[in-house]
VEXDREN-2710 file (C-alpha; in Angstrom, 1 decimal):
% VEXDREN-2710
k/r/px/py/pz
1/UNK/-34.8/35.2/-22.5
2/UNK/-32.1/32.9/-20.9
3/UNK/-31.2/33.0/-17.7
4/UNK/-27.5/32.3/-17.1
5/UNK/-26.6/29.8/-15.4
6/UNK/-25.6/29.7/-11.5
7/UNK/-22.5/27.9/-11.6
8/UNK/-19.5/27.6/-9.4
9/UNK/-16.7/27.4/-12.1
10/UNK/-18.6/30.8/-14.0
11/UNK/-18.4/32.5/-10.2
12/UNK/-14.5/34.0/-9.6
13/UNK/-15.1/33.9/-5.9
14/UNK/-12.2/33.4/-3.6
15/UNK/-11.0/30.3/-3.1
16/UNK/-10.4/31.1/0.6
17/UNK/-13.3/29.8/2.3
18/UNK/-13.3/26.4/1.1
19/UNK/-10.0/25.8/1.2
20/UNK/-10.3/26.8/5.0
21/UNK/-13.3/24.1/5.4
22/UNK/-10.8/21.4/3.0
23/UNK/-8.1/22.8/5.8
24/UNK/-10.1/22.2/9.2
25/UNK/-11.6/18.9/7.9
26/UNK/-8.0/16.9/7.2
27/UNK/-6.9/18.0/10.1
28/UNK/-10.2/16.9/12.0
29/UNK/-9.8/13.6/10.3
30/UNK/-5.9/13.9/11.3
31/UNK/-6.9/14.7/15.0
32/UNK/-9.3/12.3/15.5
33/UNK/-7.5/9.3/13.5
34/UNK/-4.4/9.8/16.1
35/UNK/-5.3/10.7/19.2
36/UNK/-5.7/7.6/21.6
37/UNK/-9.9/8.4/22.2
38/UNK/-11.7/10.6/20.1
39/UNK/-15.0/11.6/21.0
40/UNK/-17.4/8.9/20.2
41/UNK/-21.1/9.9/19.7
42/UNK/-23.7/7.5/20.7
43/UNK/-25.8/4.8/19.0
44/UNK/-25.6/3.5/16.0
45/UNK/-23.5/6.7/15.0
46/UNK/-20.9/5.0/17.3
47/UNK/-20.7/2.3/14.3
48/UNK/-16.7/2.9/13.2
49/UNK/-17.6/2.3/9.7
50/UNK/-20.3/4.9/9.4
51/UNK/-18.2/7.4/11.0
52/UNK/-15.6/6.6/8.3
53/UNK/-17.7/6.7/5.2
54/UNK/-19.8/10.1/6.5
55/UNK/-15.8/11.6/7.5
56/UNK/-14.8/11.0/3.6
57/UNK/-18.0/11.8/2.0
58/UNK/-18.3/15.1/3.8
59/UNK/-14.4/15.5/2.7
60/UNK/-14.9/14.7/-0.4
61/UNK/-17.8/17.1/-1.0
62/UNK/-15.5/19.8/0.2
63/UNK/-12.5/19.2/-1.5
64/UNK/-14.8/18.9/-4.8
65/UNK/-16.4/22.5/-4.5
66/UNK/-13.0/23.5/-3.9
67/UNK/-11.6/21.5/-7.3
68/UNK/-15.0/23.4/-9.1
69/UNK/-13.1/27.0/-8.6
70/UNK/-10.6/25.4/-11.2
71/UNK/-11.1/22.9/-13.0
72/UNK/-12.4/23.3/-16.7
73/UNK/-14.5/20.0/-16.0
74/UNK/-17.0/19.5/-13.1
75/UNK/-16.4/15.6/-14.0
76/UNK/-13.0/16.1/-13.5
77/UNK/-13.3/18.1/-10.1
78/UNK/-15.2/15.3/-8.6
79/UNK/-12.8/12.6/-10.0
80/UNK/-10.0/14.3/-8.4
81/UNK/-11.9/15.4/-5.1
82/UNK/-12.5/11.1/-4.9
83/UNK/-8.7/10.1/-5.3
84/UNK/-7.8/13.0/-3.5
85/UNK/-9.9/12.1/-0.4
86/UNK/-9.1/8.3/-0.3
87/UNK/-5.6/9.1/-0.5
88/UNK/-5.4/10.7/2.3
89/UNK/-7.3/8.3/3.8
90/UNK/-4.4/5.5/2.8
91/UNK/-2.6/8.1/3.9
92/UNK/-4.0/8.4/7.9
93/UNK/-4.4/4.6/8.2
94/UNK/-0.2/4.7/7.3
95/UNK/0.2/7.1/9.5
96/UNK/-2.2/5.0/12.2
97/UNK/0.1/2.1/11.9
98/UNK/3.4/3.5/12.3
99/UNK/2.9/6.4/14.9
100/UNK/-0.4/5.3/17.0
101/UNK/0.6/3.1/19.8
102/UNK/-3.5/2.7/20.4
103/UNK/-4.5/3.1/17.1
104/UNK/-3.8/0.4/13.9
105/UNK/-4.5/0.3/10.3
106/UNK/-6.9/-1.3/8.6
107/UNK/-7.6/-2.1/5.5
108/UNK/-11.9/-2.2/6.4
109/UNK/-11.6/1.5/7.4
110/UNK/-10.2/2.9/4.3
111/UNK/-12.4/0.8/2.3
112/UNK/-15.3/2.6/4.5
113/UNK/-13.3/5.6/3.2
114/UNK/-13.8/4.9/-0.5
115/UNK/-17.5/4.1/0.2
116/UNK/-18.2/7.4/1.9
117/UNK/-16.3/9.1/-1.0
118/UNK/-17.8/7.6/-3.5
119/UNK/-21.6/8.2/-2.4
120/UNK/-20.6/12.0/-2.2
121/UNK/-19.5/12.3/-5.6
122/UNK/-22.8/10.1/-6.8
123/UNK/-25.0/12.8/-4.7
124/UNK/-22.7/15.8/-6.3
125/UNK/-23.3/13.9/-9.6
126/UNK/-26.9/13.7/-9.4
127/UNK/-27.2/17.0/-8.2
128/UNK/-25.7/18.2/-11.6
129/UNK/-28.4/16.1/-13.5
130/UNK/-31.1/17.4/-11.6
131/UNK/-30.0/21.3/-11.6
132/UNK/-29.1/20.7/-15.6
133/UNK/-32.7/19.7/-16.1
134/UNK/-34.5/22.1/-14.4
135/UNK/-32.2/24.7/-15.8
136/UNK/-33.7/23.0/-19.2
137/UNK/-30.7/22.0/-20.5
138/UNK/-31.3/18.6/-19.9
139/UNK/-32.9/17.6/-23.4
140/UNK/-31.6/19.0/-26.1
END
């Protein structure tokens, strides 16, 4: 006997609830990339850079179960959940430089961006090889 497969794009959930978490995280990112002081947490979790990759990866991995409620390719959601994300990064360091009299643009942050992105959709990726093999579809 088969067991069918638990799989996001097979579910017809709603898409409401994470396009509410895809909703309060841009504007998180927004709130925090132009206000004058965010809230900085200590340590080495202070580290800009890290805050910026972790910010896009956790974006990214929300935007991409999002993309899985309709896409016809989980490749494809994650593809588009990776541009997606570090375009609106581009996006918030445009938006730094021309309305932020404290904040600037820089290139280093969005770059931290794509990093952050781009580790999320290799975790989401391996995720999929993992679950496909101990669903035992993995060798065939």
């Amino acid at each position: 006997m088969r067991l069918m497969k638990n799989d996001s794009r097979n579910n017809k959930s709603s898409p409401f609830v994470p396009l509410t978490f895809c909703i309060l995280w841009a504007g998180g990112i927004l709130w925090g990339s132009l206000s004058p002081s965010p809230p900085s947490p200590p340590g080495v979790l202070a580290w800009d850079k890290l805050q910026h990759a972790t910010a896009y990866g956790v974006g990214t991995l929300l935007t991409g179960r999002l993309f899985l409620l309709f896409a016809r390719s989980e490749i494809r959601s994650w593809a588009w959940a990776l541009v997606c994300t570090v375009l609106y990064g581009g996006l918030i360091e445009i938006a730094q430089g021309l309305f932020s009299a404290v904040r600037q643009a820089e290139f280093t942050d969005l770059l931290a961006d794509a990093v952050g992105a781009l580790l999320a959709v290799a975790a989401a990726l391996v995720w999929r090889v993992v679950r496909r093999s101990r669903s035992g579809r993995g060798r065939r």
